[in-house]
Backbone as CSV, one residue per row, in Angstrom:
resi,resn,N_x,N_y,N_z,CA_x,CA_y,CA_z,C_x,C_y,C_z
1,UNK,21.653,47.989,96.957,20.465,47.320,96.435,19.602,46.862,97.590
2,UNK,18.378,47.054,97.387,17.315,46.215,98.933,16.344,45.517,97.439
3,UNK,16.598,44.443,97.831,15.879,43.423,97.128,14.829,43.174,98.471
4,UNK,13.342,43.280,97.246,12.226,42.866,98.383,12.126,41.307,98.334
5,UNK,12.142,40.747,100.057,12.610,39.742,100.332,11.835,38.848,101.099
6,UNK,10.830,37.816,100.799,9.660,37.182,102.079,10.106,36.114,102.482
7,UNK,10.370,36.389,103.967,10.742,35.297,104.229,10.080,34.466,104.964
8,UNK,10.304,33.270,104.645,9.108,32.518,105.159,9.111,31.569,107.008
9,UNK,9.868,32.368,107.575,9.757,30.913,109.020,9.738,32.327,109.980
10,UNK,9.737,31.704,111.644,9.267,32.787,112.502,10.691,33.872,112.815
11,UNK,11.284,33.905,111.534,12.480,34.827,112.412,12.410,36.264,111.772
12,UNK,11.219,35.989,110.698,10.865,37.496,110.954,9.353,37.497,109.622
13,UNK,8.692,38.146,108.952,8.045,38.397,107.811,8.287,39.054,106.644
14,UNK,9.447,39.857,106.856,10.265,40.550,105.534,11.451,41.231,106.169
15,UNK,12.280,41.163,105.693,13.150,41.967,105.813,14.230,42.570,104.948
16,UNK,15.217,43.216,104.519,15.988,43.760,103.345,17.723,42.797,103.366
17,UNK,17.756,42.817,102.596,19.420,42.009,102.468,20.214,43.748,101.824
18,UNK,21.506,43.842,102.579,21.701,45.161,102.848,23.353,44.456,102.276
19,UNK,24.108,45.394,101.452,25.443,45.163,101.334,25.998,45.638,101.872
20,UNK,27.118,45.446,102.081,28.335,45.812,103.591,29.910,45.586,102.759
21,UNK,30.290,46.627,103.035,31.717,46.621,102.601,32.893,45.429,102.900
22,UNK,33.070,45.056,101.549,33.916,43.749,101.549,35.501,43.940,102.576
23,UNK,36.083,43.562,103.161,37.569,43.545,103.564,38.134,42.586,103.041
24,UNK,39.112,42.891,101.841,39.934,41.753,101.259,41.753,41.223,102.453
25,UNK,41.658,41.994,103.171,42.651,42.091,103.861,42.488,41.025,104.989
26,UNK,41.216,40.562,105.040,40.816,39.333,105.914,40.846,38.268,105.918
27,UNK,41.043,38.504,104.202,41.452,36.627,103.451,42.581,36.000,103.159
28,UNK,42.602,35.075,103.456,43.884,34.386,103.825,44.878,34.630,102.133
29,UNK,46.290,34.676,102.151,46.653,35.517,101.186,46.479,34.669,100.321
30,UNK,46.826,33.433,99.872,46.678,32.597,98.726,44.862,33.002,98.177
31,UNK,44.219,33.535,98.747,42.643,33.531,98.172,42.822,35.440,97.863
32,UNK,43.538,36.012,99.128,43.478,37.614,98.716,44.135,37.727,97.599
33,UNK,44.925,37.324,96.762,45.436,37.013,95.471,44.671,37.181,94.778
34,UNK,43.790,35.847,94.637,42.674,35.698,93.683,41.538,36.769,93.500
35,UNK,41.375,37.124,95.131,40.201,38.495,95.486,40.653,39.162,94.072
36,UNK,41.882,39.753,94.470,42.300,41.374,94.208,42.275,41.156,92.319
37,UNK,42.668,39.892,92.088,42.987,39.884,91.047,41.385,39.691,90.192
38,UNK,40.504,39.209,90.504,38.757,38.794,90.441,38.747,40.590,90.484
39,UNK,39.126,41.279,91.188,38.129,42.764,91.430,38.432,43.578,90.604
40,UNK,39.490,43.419,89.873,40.241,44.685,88.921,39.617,44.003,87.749
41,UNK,38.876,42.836,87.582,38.469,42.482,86.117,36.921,43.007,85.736
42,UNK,36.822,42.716,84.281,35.502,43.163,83.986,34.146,42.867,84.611
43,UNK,34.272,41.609,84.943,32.885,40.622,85.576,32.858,41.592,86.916
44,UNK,34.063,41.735,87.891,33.670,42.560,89.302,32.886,43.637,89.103
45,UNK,33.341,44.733,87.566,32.952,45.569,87.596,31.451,45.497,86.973
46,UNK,30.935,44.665,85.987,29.592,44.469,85.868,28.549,44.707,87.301
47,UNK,29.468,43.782,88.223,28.403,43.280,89.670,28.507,44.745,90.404
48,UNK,29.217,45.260,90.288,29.648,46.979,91.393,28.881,48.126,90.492
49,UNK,28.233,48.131,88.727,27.737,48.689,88.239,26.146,49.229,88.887
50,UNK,26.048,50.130,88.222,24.564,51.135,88.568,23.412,49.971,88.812
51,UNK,23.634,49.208,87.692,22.429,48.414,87.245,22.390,47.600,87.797
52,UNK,22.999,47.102,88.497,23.250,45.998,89.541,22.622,46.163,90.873
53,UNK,23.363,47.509,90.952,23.670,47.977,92.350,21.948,48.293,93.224
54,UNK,21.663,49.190,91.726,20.155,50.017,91.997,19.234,48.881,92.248
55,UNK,19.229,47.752,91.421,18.182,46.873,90.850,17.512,46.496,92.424
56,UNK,16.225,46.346,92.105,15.208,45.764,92.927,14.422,45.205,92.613
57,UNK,14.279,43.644,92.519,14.102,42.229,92.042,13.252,42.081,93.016
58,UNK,11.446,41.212,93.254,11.424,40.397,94.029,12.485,39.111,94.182
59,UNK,12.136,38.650,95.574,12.771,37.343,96.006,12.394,36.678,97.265
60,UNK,12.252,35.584,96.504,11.792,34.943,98.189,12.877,34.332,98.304
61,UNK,12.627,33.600,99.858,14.294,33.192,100.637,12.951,32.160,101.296
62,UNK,13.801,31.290,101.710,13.072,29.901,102.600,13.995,29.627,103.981
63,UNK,13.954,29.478,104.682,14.631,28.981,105.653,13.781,28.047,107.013
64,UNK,15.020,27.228,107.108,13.922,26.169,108.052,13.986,26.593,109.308
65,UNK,11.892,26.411,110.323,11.850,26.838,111.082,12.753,26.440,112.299
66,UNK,13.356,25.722,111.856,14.173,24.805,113.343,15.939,25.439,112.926
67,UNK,16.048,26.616,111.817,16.916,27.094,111.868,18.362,26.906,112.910
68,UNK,19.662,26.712,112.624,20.146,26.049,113.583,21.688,26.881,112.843
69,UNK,21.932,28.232,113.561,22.916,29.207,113.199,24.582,28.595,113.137
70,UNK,24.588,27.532,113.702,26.062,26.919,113.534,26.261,25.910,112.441
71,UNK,25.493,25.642,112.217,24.996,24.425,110.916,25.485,24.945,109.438
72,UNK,26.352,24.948,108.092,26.245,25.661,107.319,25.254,24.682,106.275
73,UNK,24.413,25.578,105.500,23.411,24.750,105.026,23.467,24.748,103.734
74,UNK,23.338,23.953,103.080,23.294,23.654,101.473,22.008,24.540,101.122
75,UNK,22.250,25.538,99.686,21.610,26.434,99.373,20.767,25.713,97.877
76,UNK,19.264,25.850,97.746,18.558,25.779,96.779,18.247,26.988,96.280
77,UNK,18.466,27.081,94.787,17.931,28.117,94.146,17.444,27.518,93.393
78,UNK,15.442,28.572,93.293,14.420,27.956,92.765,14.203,28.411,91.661
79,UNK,14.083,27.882,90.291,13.224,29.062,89.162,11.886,28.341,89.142
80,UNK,11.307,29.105,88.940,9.828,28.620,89.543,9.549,28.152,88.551
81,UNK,7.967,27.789,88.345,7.283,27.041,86.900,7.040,28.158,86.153
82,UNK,6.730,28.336,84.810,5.780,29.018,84.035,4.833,29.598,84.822
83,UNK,3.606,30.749,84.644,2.834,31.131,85.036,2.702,31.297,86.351
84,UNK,3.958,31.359,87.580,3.556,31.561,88.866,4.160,32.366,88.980
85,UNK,5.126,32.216,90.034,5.620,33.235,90.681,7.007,33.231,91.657
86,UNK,7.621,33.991,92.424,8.748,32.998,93.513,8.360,32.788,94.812
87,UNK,6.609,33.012,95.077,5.983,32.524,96.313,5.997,30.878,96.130
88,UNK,5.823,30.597,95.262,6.130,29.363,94.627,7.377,27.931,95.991
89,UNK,8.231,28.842,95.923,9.149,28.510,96.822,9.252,27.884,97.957
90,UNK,8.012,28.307,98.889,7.435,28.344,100.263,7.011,26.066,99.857
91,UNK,5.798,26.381,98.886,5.565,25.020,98.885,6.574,23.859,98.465
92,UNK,7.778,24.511,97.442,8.369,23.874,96.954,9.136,23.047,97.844
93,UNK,9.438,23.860,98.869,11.248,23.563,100.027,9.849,22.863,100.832
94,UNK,8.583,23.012,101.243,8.190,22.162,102.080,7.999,21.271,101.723
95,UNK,7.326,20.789,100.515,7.207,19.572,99.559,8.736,18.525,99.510
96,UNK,9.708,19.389,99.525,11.135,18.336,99.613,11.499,18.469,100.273
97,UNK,11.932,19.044,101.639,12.562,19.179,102.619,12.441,20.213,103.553
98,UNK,11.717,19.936,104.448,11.757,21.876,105.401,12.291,21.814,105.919
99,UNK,13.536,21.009,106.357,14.544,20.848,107.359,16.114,21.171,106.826
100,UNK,16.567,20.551,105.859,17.428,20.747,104.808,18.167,21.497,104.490
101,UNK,17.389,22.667,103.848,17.639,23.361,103.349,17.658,24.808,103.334
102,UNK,18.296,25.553,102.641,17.884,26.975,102.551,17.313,27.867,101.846
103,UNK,16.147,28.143,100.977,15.751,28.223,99.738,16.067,29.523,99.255
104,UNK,16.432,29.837,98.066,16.173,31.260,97.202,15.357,31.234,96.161
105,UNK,14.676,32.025,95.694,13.602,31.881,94.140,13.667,33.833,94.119
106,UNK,14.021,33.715,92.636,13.351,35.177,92.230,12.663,35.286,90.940
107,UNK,11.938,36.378,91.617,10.592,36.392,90.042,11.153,35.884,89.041
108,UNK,10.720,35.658,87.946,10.800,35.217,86.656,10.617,36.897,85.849
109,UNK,11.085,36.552,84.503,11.703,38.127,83.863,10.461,38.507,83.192
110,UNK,9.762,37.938,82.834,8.521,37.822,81.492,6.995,37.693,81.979
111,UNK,6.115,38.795,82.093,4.657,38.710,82.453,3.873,38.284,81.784
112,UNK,2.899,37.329,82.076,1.973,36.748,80.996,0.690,37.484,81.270
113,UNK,0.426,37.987,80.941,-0.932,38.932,80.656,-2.324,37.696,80.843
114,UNK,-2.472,36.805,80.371,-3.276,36.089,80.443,-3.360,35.029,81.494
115,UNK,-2.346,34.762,81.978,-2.650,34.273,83.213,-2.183,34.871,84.706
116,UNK,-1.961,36.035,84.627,-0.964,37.023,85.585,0.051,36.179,86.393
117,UNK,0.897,35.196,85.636,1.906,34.716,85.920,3.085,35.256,85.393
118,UNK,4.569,34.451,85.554,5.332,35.210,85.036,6.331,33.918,84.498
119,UNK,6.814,34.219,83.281,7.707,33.343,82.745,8.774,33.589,82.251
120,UNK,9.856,32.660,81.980,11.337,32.467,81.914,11.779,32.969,80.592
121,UNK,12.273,34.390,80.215,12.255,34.582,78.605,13.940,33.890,78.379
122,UNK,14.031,32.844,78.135,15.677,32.287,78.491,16.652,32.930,77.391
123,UNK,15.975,33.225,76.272,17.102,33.852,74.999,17.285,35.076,75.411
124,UNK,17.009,35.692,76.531,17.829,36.620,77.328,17.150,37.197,78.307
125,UNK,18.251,35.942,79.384,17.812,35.977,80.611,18.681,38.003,81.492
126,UNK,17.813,38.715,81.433,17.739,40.308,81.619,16.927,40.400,82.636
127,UNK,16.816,41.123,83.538,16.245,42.070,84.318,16.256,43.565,83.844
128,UNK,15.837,43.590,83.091,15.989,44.953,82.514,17.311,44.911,82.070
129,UNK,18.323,46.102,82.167,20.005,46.343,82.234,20.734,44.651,82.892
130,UNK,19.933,44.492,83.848,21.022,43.845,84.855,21.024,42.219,84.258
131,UNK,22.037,41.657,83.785,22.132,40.306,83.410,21.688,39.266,85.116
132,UNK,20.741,38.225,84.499,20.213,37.177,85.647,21.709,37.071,86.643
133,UNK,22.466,36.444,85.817,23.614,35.899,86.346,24.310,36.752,88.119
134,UNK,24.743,38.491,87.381,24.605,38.912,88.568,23.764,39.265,89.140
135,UNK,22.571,39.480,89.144,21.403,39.854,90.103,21.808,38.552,91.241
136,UNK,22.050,36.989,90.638,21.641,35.915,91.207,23.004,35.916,91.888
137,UNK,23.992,36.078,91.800,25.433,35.990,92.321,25.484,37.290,93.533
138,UNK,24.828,38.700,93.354,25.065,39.639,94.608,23.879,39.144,95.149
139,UNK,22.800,38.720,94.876,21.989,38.258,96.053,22.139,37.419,97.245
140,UNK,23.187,36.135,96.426,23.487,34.651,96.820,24.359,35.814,98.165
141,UNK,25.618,36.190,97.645,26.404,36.868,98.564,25.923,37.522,99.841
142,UNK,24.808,37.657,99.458,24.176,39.123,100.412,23.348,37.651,101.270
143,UNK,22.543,37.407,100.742,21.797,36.055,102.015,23.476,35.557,102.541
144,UNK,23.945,35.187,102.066,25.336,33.991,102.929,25.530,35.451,103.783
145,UNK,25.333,36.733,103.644,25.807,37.238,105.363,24.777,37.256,106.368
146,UNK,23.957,36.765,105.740,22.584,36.888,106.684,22.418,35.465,106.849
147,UNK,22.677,34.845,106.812,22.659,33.228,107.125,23.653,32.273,106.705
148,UNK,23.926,31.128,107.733,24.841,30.303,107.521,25.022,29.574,105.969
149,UNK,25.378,29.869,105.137,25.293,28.874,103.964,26.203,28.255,103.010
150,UNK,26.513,26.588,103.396,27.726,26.448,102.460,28.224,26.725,101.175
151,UNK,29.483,27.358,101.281,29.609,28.090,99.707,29.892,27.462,98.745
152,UNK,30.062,25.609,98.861,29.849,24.571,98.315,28.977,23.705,98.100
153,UNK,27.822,24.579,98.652,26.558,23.186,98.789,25.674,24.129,97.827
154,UNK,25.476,24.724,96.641,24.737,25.699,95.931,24.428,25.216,94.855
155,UNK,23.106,24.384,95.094,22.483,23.894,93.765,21.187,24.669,93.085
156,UNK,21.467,25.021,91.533,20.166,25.184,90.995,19.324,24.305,90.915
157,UNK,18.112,25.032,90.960,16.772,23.718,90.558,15.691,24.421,89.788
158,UNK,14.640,24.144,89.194,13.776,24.637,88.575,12.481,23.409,87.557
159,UNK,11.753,24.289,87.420,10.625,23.084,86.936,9.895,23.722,85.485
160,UNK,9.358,22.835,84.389,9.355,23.566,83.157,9.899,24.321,82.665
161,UNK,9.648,25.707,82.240,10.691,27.072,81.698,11.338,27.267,82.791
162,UNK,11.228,26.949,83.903,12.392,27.474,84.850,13.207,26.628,84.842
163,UNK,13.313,25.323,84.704,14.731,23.951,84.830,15.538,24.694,83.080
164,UNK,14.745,25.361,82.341,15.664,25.821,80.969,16.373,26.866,81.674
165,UNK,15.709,27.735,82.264,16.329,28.901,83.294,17.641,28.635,84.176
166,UNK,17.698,27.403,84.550,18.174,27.038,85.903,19.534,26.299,85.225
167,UNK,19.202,25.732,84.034,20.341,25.164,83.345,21.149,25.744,82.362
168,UNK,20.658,27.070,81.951,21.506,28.082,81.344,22.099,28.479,82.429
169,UNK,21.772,28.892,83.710,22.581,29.773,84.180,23.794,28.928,85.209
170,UNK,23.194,27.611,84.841,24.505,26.715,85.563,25.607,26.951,83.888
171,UNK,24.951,26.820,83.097,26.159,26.917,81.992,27.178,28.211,82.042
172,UNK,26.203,29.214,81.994,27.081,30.064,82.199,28.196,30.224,83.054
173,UNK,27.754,29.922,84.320,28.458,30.051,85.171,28.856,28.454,86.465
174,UNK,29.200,27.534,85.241,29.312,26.035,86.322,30.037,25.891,87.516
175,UNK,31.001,27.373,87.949,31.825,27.319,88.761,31.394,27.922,90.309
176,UNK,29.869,28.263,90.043,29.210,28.700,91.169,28.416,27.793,91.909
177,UNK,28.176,26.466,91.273,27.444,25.516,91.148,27.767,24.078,91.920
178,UNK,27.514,23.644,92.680,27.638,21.791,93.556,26.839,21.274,91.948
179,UNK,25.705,21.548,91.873,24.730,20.758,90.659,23.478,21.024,90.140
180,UNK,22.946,20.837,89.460,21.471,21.061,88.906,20.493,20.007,89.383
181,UNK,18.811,20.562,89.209,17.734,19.864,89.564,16.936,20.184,88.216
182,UNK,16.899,19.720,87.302,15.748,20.017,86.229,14.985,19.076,85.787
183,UNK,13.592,19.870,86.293,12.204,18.674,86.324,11.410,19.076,84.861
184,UNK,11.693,18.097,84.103,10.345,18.804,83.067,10.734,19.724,82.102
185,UNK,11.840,19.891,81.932,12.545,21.374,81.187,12.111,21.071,79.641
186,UNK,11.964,22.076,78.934,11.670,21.852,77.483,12.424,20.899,76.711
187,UNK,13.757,20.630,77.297,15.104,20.079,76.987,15.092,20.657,75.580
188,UNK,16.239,21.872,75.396,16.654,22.690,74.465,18.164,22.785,74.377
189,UNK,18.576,21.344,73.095,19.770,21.599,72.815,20.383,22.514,72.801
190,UNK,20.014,23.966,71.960,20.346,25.095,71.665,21.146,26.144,72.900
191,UNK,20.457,25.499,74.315,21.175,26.041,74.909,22.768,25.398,75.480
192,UNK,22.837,24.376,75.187,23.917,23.837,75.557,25.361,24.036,74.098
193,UNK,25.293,24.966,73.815,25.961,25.425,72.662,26.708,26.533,73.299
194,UNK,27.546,26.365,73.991,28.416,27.150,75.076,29.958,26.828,75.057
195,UNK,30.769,27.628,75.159,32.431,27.525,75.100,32.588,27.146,76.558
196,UNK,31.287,27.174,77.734,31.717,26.881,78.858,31.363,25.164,79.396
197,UNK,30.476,24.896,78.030,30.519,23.499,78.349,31.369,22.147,78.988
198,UNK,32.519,22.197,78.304,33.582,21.455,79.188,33.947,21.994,80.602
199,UNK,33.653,22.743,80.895,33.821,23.107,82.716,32.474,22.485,83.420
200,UNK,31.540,21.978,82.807,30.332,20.847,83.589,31.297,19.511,83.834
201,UNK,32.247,19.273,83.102,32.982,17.545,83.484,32.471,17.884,85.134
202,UNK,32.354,16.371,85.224,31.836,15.815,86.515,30.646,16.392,88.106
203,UNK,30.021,17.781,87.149,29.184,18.510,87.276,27.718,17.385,87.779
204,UNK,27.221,17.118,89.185,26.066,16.143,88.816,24.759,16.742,88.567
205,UNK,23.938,16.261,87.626,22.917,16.375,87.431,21.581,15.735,87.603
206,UNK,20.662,16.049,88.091,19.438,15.150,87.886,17.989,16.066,86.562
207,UNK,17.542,15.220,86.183,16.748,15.242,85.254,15.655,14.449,84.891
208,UNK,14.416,14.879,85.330,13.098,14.371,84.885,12.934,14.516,83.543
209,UNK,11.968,13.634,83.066,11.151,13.391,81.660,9.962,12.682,82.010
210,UNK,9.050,13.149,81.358,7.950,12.573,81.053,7.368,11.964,80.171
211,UNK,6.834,10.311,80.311,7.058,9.516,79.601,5.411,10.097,78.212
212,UNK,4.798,10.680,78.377,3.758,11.268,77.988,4.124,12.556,76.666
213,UNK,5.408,12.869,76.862,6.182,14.200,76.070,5.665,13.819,74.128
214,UNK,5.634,14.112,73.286,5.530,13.911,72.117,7.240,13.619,71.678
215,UNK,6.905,12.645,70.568,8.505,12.105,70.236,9.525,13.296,70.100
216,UNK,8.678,14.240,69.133,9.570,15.645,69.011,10.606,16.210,70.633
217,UNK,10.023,16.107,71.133,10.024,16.440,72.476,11.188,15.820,73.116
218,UNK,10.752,14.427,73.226,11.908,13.285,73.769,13.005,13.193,73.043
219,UNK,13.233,13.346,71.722,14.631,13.691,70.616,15.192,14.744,70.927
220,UNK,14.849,15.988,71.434,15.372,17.233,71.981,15.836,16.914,73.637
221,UNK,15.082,15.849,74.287,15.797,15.539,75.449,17.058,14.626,75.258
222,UNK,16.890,13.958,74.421,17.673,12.966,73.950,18.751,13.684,73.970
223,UNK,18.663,14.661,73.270,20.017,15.310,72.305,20.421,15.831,73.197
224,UNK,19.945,16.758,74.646,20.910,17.410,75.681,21.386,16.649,76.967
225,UNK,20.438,15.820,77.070,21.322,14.181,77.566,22.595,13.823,76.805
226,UNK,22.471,14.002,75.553,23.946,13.238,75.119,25.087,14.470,75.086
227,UNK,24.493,15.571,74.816,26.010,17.031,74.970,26.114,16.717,76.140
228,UNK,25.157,16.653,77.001,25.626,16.864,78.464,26.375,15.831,79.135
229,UNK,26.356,14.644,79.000,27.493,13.539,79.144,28.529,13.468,78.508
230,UNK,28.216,14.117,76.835,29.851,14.060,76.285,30.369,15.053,77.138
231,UNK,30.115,16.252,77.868,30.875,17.394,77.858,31.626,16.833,79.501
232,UNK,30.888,15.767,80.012,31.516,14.987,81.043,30.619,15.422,82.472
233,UNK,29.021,15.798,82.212,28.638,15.734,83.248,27.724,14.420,83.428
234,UNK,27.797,14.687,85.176,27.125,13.274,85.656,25.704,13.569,85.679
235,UNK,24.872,12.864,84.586,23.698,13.259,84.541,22.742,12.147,84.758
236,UNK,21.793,12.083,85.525,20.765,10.975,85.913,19.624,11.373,85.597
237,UNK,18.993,10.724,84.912,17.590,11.009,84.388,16.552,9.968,84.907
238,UNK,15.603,10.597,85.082,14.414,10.001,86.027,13.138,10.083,84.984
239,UNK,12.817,8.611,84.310,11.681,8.531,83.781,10.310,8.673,84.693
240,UNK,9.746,9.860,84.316,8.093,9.571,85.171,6.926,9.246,84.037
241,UNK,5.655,9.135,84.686,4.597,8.830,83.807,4.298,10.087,83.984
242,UNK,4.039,11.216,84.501,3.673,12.460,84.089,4.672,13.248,84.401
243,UNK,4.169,14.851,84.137,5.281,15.754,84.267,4.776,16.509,86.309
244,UNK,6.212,16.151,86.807,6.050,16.683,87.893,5.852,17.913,88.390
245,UNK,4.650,17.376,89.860,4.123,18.720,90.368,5.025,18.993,91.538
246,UNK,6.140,20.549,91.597,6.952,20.782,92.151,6.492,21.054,93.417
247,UNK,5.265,21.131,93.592,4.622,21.466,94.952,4.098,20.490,95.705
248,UNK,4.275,19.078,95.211,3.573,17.662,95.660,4.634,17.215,95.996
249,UNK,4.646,15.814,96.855,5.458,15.231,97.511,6.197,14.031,96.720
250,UNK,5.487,14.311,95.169,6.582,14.027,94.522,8.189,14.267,94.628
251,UNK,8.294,15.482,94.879,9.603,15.850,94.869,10.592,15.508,96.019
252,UNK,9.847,14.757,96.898,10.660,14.816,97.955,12.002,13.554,97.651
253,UNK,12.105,13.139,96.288,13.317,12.361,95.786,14.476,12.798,95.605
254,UNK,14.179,14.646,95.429,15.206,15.362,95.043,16.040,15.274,96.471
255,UNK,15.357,15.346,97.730,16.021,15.946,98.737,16.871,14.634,98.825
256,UNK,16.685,13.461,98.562,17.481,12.074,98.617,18.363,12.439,97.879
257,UNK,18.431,12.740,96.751,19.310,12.375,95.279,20.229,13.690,95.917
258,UNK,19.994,14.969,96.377,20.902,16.140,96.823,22.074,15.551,98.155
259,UNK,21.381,15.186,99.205,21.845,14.263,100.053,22.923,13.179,99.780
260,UNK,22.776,12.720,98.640,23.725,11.541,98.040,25.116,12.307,97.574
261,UNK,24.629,13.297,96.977,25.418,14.147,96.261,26.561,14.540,97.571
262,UNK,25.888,14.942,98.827,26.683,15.110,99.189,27.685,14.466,100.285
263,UNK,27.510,13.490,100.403,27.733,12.199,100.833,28.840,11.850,100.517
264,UNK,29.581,12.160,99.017,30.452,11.810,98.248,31.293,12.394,98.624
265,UNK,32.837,11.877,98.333,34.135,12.512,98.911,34.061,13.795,98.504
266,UNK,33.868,14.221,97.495,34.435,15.346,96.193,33.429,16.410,97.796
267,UNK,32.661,15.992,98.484,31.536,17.124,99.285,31.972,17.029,100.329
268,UNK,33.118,16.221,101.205,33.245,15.663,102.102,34.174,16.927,102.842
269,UNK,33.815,17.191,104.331,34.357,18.781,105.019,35.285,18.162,105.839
C-alpha cells in the first residue's frame, strides 16, 4: 500500500509509508505466542487482504519541527470536522501542541458536493472494500516504523461528525486505544450499542458540549454520558458556551487534559 502522505515539518514535503516484512522470530517468546497466534486468525487476514493491501487513502501525518528521534511520542489521531478535510490536521496539532505530539488524520469517507468538503458516513465507516478500522491500524503500524511512537500513548480525537467517527472506532476496537478526545460530537447513543462496550472500563475520556445545543440534543448527550460510565469509562465532560473551533487555541486544554492522562501510574514507563 503507498498511502499519499503530507507531511508537515522540515524533514521532508511528502513522502510514502512503505511496508516491510514483519519478523516474528524477534519477539520476545511470551508476545511471539500471541504474534503467531493473532496471524493465523481472521482479523490478520482481513489486514494482509487485497483491499487493504491495494488501498490508497489520503493522509496527513504531523510531526514536530524540533522532532527528537529518541523520544517515543504519544500519537494523535485526527477525524477532522464535517466539510474539510485531513489538511485540517496541520492547524489542529499547532493549535494544541506542536511540540507534543505526533499527528495522523485521514480523509473522511463521504463527499459533500456542496461544499467540496468531506464527511464522516459513521453507519459504515468503509473506504470502499476496506473497513476504517484496518486502513487506520496498517497505517498506525507503518508511521511507528517511520517514527518513534509510543505504542501506548495512541489517542483518538475528532470534532463534530468526526468525534462520532473517532468514538466508534475506539468502540470497536478499545484495545488499540490510551483514550478519546470528542469535541462537539452529535452524541449518538446508537452507537454505543456494542458487545465491546465493557472493554472501555477505565478507558479515559474527554468530552465537550455546548451549552447552546437544543434540549433534543443535550438528552442524546446525556444518554451516552451515562452508557459510557455505566460501561466503566472515565469520562469528563467539559461544558462550553459554544461549540469548539478545533483550529483555535481553544483547544490547547486538550494537550493539558492528554498530559494528565499520562502522568498517571496506569502510563507510567
Amino acid at each position: 500500500m503507498f498511502n499519499r502522505v503530507r507531511h508537515l515539518t522540515q524533514i521532508g514535503s511528502e513522502f510514502y509509508l512503505q511496508e516491510t516484512e514483519f519478523d516474528s522470530s524477534l519477539l520476545p517468546v511470551e508476545l511471539r505466542e500471541l504474534y503467531d497466534s493473532w496471524s493465523q486468525s481472521g482479523e490478520a487476514d482481513s489486514l494482509s487482504s487485497s483491499a487493504v493491501a491495494e488501498s490508497d487513502w489520503p493522509v496527513a501525518i504531523y510531526v514536530p519541527e524540533r522532532y527528537e528521534e529518541h523520544y517515543a511520542y504519544p500519537l494523535v489521531i485526527w477525524f477532522h470536522s464535517n466539510d474539510t478535510d485531513e489538511d485540517q490536521l496541520e492547524d489542529f496539532m499547532n493549535a494544541m501542541s506542536s511540540q507534543n505530539y505526533i499527528g495522523l488524520s485521514l480523509r473522511a469517507n463521504s463527499y459533500c458536493h456542496s461544499t467540496g468538503g468531506y464527511r464522516w458516513a459513521t453507519n459504515g465507516l468503509q473506504f470502499g472494500d476496506v473497513a476504517l478500522r484496518d486502513l487506520l491500524h496498517i497505517t498506525t503500524c507503518r508511521l511507528r516504523r517511520a517514527f518513534h511512537i509510543h505504542s501506548e500513548r495512541i489517542f483518538v480525537a475528532g470534532s463534530g461528525g468526526g468525534a462520532d467517527a473517532a468514538m466508534q472506532v475506539l468502540i470497536q476496537r478499545p484495545s488499540w486505544f490510551a483514550g478519546g478526545i470528542f469535541l462537539d460530537s452529535a452524541g449518538q447513543p446508537d452507537l454505543l450499542q456494542s458487545e465491546r462496550l465493557m472493554d472501555l472500563r477505565g478507558k479515559p475520556m474527554l468530552q465537550t458540549i455546548s451549552r447552546d445545543i437544543s434540549n433534543d440534543q443535550l438528552a442524546r448527550h446525556v444518554e451516552a454520558v451515562r452508557l459510557l460510565r455505566a460501561a466503566g469509562a472515565n469520562v469528563q465532560v467539559e461544558l462550553k458556551d459554544r461549540p469548539i473551533d478545533p483550529c483555535s487555541g481553544e483547544v490547547r486544554f486538550i494537550d493539558h487534559w492528554i498530559m494528565s492522562q499520562l502522568s498517571k501510574p496506569a502510563f507510567a514507563t
